[in-house]
C-alpha positions in Angstrom: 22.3 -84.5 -7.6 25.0 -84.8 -10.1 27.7 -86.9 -8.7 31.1 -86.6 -10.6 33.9 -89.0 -10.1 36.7 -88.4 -7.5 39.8 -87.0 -9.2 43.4 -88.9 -8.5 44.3 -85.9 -6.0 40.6 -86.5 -4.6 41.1 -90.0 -3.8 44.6 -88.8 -1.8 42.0 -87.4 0.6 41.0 -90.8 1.7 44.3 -91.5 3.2 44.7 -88.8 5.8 42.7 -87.3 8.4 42.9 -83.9 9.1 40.6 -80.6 9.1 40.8 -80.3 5.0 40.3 -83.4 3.7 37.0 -83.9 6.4 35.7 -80.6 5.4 36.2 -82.0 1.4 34.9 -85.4 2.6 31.3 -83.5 4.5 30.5 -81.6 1.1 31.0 -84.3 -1.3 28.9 -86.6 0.7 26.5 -84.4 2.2 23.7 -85.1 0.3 24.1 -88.8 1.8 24.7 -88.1 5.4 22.8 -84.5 5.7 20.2 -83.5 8.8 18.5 -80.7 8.7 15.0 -79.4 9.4 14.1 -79.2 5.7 14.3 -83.3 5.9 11.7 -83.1 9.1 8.8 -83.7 7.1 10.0 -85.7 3.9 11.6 -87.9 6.4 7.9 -88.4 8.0 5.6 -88.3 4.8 8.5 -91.5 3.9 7.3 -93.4 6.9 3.6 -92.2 7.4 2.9 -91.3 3.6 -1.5 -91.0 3.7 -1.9 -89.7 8.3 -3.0 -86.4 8.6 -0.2 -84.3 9.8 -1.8 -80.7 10.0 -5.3 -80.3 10.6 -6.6 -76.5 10.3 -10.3 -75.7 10.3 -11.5 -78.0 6.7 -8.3 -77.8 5.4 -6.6 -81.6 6.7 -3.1 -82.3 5.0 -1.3 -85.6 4.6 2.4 -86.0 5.3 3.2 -86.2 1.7 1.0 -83.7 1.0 2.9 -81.6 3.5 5.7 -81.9 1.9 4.5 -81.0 -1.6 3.3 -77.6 -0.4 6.2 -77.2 1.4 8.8 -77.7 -1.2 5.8 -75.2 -4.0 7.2 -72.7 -1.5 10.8 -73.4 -1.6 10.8 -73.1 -5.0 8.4 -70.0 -5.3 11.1 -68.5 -2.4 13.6 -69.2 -4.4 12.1 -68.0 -7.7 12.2 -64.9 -6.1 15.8 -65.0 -5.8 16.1 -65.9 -1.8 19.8 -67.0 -1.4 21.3 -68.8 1.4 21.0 -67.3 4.8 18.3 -64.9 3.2 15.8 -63.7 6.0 11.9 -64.6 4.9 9.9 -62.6 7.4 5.8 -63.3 8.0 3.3 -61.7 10.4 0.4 -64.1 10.7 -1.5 -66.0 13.5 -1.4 -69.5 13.4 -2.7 -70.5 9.8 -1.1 -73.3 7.1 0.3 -70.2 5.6 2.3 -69.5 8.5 3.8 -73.7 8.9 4.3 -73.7 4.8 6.4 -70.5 4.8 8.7 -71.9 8.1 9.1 -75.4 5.8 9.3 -73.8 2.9 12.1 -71.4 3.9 13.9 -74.0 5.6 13.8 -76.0 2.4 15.3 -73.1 0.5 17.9 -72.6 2.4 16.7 -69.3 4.6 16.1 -68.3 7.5 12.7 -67.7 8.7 11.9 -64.8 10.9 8.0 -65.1 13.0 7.6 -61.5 13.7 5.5 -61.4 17.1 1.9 -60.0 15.9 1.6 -58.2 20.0 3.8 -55.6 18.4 3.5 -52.3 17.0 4.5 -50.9 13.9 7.3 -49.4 14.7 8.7 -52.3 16.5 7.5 -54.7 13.9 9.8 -52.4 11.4 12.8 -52.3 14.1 12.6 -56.4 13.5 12.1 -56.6 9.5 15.0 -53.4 9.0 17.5 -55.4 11.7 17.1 -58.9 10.3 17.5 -57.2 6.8 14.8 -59.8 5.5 14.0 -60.1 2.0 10.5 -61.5 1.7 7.5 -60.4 4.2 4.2 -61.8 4.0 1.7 -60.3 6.1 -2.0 -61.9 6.7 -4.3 -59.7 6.1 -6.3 -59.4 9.6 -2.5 -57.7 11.0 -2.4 -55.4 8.3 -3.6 -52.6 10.2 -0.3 -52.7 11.8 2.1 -52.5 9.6 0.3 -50.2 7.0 2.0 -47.6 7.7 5.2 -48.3 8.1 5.8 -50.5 5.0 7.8 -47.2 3.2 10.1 -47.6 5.9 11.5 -51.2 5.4 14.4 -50.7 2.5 15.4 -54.1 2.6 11.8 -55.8 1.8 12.1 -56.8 -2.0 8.9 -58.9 -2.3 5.7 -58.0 -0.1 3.0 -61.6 0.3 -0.6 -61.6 0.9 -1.7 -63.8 3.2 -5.4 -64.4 2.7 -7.4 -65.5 5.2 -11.1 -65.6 4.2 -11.7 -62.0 5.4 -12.3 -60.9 1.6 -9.9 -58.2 1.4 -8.0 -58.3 -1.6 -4.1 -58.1 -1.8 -3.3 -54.7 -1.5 -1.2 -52.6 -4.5 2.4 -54.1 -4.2 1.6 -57.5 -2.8 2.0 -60.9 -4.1 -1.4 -63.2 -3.4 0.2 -66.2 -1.4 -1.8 -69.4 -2.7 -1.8 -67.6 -6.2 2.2 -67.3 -5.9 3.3 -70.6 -4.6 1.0 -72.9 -6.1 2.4 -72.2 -9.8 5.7 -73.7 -8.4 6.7 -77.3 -9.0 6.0 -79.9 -6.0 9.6 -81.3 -6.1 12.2 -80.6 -3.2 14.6 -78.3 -4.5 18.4 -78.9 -5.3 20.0 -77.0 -2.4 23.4 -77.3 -0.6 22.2 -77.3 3.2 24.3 -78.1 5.9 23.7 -79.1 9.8 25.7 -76.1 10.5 23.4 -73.7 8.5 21.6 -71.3 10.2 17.9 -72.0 9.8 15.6 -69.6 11.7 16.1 -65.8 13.6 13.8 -65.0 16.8 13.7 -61.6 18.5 13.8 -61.5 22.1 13.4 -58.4 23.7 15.8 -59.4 27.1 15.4 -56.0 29.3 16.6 -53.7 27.0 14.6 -51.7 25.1 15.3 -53.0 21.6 15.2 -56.6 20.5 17.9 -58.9 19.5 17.4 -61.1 17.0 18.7 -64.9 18.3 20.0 -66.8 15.2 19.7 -71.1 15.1 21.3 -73.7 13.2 19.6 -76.7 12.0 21.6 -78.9 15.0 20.6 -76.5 17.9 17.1 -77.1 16.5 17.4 -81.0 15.7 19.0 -81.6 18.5 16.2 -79.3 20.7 13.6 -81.8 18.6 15.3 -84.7 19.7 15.1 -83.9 24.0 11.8 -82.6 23.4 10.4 -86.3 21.8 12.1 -88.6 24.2 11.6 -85.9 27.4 8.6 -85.3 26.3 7.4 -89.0 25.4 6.0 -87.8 22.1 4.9 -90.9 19.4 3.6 -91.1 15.9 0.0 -92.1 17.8 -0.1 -88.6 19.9 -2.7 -86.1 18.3 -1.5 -82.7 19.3 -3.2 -79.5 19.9 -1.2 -75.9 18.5 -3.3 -73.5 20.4 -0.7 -70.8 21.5 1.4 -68.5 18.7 3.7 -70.5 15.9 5.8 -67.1 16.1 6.8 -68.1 19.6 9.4 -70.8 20.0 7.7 -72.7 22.9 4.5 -73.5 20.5 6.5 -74.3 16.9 10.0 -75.6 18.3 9.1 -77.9 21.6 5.9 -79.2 20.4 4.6 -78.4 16.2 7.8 -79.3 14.4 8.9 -81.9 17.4 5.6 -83.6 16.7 5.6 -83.6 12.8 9.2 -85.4 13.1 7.8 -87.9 15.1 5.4 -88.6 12.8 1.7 -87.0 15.3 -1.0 -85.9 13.9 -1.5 -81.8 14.6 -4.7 -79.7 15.5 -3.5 -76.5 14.3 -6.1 -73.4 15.8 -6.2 -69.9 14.6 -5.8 -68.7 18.3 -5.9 -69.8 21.7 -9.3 -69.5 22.3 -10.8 -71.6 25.3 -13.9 -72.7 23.5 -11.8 -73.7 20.1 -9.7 -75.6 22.2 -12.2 -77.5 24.5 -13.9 -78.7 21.2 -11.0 -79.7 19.4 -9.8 -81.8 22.0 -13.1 -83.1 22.1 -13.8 -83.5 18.4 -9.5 -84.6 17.6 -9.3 -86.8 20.8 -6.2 -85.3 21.5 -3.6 -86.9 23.6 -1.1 -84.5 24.3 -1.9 -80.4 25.1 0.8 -77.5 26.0 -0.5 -74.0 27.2 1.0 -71.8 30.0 -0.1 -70.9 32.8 -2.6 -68.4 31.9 -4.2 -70.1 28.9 -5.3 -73.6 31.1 -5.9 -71.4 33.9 -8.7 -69.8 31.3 -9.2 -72.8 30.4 -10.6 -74.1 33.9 -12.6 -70.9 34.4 -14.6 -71.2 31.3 -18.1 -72.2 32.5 -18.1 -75.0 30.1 -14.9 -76.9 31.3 -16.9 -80.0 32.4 -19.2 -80.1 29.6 -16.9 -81.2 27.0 -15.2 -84.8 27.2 -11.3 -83.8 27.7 -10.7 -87.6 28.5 -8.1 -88.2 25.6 -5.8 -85.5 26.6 -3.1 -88.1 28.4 -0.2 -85.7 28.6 -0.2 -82.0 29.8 2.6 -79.7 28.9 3.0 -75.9 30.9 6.1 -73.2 30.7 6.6 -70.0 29.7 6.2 -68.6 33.5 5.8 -70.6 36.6 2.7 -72.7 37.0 1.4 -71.6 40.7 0.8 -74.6 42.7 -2.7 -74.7 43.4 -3.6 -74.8 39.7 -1.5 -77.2 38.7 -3.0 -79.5 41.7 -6.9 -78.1 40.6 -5.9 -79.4 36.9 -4.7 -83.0 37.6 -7.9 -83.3 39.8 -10.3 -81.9 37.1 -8.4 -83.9 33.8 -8.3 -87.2 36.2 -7.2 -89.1 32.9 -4.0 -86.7 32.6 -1.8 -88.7 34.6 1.6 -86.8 33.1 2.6 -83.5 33.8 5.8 -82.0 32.4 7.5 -78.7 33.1 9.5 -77.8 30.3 12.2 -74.2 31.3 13.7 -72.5 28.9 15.5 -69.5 26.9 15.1 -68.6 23.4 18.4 -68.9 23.0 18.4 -72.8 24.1 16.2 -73.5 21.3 14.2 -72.9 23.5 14.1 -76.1 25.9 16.6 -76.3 29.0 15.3 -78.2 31.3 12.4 -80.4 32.5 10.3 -81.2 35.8 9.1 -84.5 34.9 6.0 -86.3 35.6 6.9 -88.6 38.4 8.5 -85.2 40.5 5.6 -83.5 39.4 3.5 -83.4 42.9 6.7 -84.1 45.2 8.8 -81.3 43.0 6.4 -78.2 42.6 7.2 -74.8 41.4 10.4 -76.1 40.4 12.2 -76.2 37.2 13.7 -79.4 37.6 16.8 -80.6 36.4 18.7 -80.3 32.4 17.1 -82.1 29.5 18.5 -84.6 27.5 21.0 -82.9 25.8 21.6 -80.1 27.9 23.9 -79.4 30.9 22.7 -76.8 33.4 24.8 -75.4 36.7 24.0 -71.9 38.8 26.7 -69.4 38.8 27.5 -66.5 41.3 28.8 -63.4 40.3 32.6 -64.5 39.4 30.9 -67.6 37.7 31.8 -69.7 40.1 29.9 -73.1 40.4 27.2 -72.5 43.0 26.3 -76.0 44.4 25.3 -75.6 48.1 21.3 -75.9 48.7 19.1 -72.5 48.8 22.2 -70.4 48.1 21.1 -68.1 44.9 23.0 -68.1 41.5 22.3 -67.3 37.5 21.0 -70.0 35.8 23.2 -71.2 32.9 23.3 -74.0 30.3 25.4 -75.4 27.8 24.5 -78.1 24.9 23.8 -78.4 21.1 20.7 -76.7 21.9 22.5 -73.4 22.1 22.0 -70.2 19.5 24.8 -69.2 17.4 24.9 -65.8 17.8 23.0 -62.6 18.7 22.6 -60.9 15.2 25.0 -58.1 14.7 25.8 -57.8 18.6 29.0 -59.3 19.6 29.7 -58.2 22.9 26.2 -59.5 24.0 26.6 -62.6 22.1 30.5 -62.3 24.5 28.8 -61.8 27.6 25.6 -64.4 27.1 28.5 -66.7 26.3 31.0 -65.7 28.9 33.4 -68.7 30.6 31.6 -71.5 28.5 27.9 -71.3 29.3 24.8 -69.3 28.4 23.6 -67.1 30.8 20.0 -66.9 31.0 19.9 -63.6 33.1 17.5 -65.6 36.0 18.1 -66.6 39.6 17.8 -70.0 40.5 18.1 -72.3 43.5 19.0 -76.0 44.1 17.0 -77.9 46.8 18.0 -81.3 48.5 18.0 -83.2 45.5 19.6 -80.6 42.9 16.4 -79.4 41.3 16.0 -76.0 40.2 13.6 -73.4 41.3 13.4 -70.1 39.7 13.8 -68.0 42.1 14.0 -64.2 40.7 15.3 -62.4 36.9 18.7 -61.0 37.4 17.7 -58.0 34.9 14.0 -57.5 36.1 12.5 -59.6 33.3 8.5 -59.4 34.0 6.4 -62.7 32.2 2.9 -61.5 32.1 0.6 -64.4 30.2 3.7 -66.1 28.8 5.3 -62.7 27.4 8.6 -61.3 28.0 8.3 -57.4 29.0 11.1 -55.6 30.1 10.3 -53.1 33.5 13.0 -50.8 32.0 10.9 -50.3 28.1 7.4 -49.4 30.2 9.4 -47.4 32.8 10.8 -45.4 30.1 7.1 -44.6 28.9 6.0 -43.7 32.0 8.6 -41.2 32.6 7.5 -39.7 29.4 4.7 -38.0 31.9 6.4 -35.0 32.8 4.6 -35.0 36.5 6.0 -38.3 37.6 9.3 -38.2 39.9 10.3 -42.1 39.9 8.5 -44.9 39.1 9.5 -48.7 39.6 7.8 -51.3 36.9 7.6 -54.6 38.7 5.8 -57.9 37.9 3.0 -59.3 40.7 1.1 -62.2 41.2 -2.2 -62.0 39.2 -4.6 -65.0 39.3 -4.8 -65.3 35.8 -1.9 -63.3 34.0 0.4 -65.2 36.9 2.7 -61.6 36.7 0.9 -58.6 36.4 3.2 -55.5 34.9 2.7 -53.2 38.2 3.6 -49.4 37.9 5.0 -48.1 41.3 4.6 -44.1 40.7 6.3 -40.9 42.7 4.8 -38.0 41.2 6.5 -34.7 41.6 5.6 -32.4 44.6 1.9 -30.9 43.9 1.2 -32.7 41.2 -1.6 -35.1 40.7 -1.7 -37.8 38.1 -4.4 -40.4 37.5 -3.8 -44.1 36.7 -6.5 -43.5 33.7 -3.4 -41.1 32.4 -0.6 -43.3 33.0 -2.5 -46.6 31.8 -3.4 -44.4 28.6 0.0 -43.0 28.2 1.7 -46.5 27.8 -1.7 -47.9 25.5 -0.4 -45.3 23.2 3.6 -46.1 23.2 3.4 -49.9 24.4 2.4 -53.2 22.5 -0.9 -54.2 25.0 1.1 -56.9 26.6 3.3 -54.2 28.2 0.1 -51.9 29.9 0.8 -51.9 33.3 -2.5 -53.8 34.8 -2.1 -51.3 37.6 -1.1 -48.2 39.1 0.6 -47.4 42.8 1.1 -43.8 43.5 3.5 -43.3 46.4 5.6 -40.5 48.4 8.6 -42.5 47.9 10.3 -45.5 46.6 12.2 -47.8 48.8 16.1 -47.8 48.0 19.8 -49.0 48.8 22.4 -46.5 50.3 23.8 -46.2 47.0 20.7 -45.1 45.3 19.4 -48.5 43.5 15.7 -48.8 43.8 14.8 -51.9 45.7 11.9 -54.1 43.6 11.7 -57.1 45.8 10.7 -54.7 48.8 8.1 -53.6 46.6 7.2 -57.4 45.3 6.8 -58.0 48.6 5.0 -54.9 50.0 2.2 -55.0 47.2 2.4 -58.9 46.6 -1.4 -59.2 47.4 -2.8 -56.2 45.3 -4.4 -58.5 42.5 -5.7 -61.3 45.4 -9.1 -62.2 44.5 
């Protein structure tokens, strides 16, 4: 960059400290002192030049090869005419398509947008028309679901192909993505980014009905990579497995782009299939493996568990949703050379890591949470916020720390509340125990996690009520042996009527994303409720608590 000497009244800046001359001071010397995410990988390639740092299928790229391809899409984004802050939207699986355009953006000074591919149209639409993004590339086995409702997204000035060997050519309006970057120089663009700079939007649906979009700065999410390395005990010798989504923050903020700044090697797979993983770990040796719940739970019922050799997996990561007890115990007897576990908790809005059950607590501490990571303060509040500290006594869970989001896009009063008195509210019930570790012990706003999903009882009671026969109906999350919370519909229908759970499951296949199907159906005469009305869920938690037991 161009570096022009300091002017007389320039060099009057050096004399005093105040809020002007440091902001002066930041911009003319931010090029020297800068960190940002777009730096992850040029940083690496610097110290690891020729080691495979993404590994997809045949396709095995170097660090500095990396970061070639990245910056050809930084400069094809911003050929385009992406600006600063501009939203770069992408619907794909997990695909070196999908990592180049979240470098890439970051390089150009964006801010990437995953769009979660369990969606609908309309939904994926509601995300692409809030965010007001610019650029969306779609792969081309998700096209289906957003064919037809492309005319409907006014802010879209550049539509992407992202071909992925199923021979379907780019459709009329599209850019072919190889085709498009790959004309573009491998040189890291000449742009003014800042630490401060927001870097990346994620929609969370919370429990209402629509999403809000969570917006993060390049130091919530250095500072996120950071815990997650030394909490995590991630090195430049780990080989790590990307199984579950890159749209979801647990998979491409606490372990891909973590790992890649640490200088690992990464197995990226297409989707989290049992089989795909088994071999990779196999074929990779891979040292260091995160799935929730459901997805190593899978993993131990597949019939071939024993017949592949899973000995180099050393480190075993879960979240998402709780871990029940008697899997975790089945998994560090069946991986015998796994001798760390870790926990990781979190919020989307956290970056998303908040706090940690370590490996040493893992047996003596289970089901819990554990205690704040590295950078992160945690405390339970009642509801005055009000420091809850005694043992067993119930209180929100809340956090505070550079890992924190900068802002709920275009809602201020939730981005108010979320923020009230200092901390971020994370909307679930927790506990201490003896020592001050956290246990999750319910979700303030009925939040159900079914196979590491977020679905809000309110969206699929609003379906359900769609059926004109049905009086009341309570959606609650139960414990399912594989799902771990299985969305439960608790049904009154209306006097002499009848209603099947065929019609209700098929009502709410037609207006829900499939994640959100209630696995069951419960018809009763009545739900259980307070004096004042208020339907009481744990009653029912508790009443049909054994309806999935195997």
């Amino acid at each position: 960059m161009e570096h022009k000497p300091l002017t007389e009244k320039e060099r009057e800046r050096y004399n005093v400290i105040n809020a002007e001359n440091l902001g002066f001071l930041r911009s003319r010397y931010n090029h020297v002192n800068r960190w940002v995410v777009a730096d992850v990988i040029r940083r690496s390639a610097n110290r690891y030049s020729d080691k495979p740092a993404l590994i997809y299928n045949d396709i095995t790229l170097t660090y500095s090869q990396l970061e070639e391809e990245a910056n050809r899409v930084a400069n094809a984004l911003l050929d385009l005419g992406i600006e600063k802050y501009d939203r770069v939207a992408i619907l794909a699986h997990n695909t070196v398509h999908h990592v180049l355009t979240w470098l890439g953006t970051a390089k150009a000074g964006g801010i990437y947008l995953a769009v979660n591919y369990m969606l609908r149209g309309k939904d994926i639409s509601y995300c692409i028309n809030h965010s007001e993004s610019k650029v969306f590339i779609v792969e081309d086995a998700l096209y289906d679901l957003v064919k037809d409702v492309l005319d409907e997204m006014p802010s879209i000035k550049t539509l992407i192909w992202s071909g992925q060997g199923r021979g379907d050519a780019a459709p009329g309006g599209f850019k072919d993505f190889d085709s498009w970057y790959r004309a573009y120089p491998a040189a890291e663009p000449e742009v003014e980014l800042n630490i401060e700079d927001p870097v990346q939007m994620t929609y969370t649906s919370g429990t209402e009905s629509l999403p809000k979009g969570v917006i993060l700065t390049n130091q919530a999410l250095l500072a996120e990579y950071t815990s997650c390395i030394i909490d995590g005990q991630y090195t430049a010798e780990d080989v790590n497995i990307n199984a579950l989504p890159v749209y979801h923050c647990a998979q491409r903020d606490v372990f891909l782009t973590p790992a890649l700044m640490v200088g690992a090697t990464n197995i990226l797979l297409y989707a989290a299939d049992p089989r795909s993983i088994m071999e990779s770990i196999a074929r990779y040796k891979v040292t260091m493996c995160f799935a929730p719940p459901t997805v190593w739970i899978g993993l131990m019922r597949n019939p071939d568990f024993d017949k592949y050799d899973l000995s180099s997996v050393s480190k075993g990561y879960y979240g998402a949703s709780i871990m029940p007890v008697e899997v975790l115990k089945e998994l560090m007897q069946r991986l015998p050379n796994c001798k760390k576990w870790y926990n990781y908790y979190g919020q989307t809005e956290l970056g998303p890591y908040h706090t940690m059950l370590r490996p040493e607590d893992a047996l003596n501490k289970l089901g819990s949470a554990g205690k704040g990571g590295l950078s992160m303060e945690t405390r339970l509040e009642d509801d005055e916020h009000n420091p809850v500290e005694e043992e067993g006594v119930p209180g929100e869970i809340c956090g505070r720390g550079p890992h924190a989001m900068l802002l709920y896009f275009k809602e201020p009063d939730k981005t108010e509340s979320t923020f009230a008195h200092g901390w971020f509210h994370s909307g679930d019930i927790g506990v201490y125990d003896e020592d001050n570790y956290i246990t999750v012990a319910d979700r303030k706003k009925d939040m159900i996690k079914s196979g590491g999903e977020n679905v809000p009882s309110r969206e699929v009671e609003e379906v359900v009520y769609l059926d004109s026969r049905v009086s009341e109906v309570a959606v609650v999350g139960l414990p399912h042996p594989r799902w771990v919370e299985a969305v439960s519909a608790l049904v009154v229908p209306k006097k002499g009527m009848e209603i099947s759970e065929a019609e209700i499951i098929e009502l709410c296949r037609q207006n829900l994303a499939g994640f959100k199907v209630p696995k069951s159906v419960v018809f009763l005469e009545e739900l259980p409720k307070t004096p004042s009305g208020k339907i009481l869920k744990r009653d029912l938690r508790m009443k049909f608590g054994e309806l999935f037991k195997e």
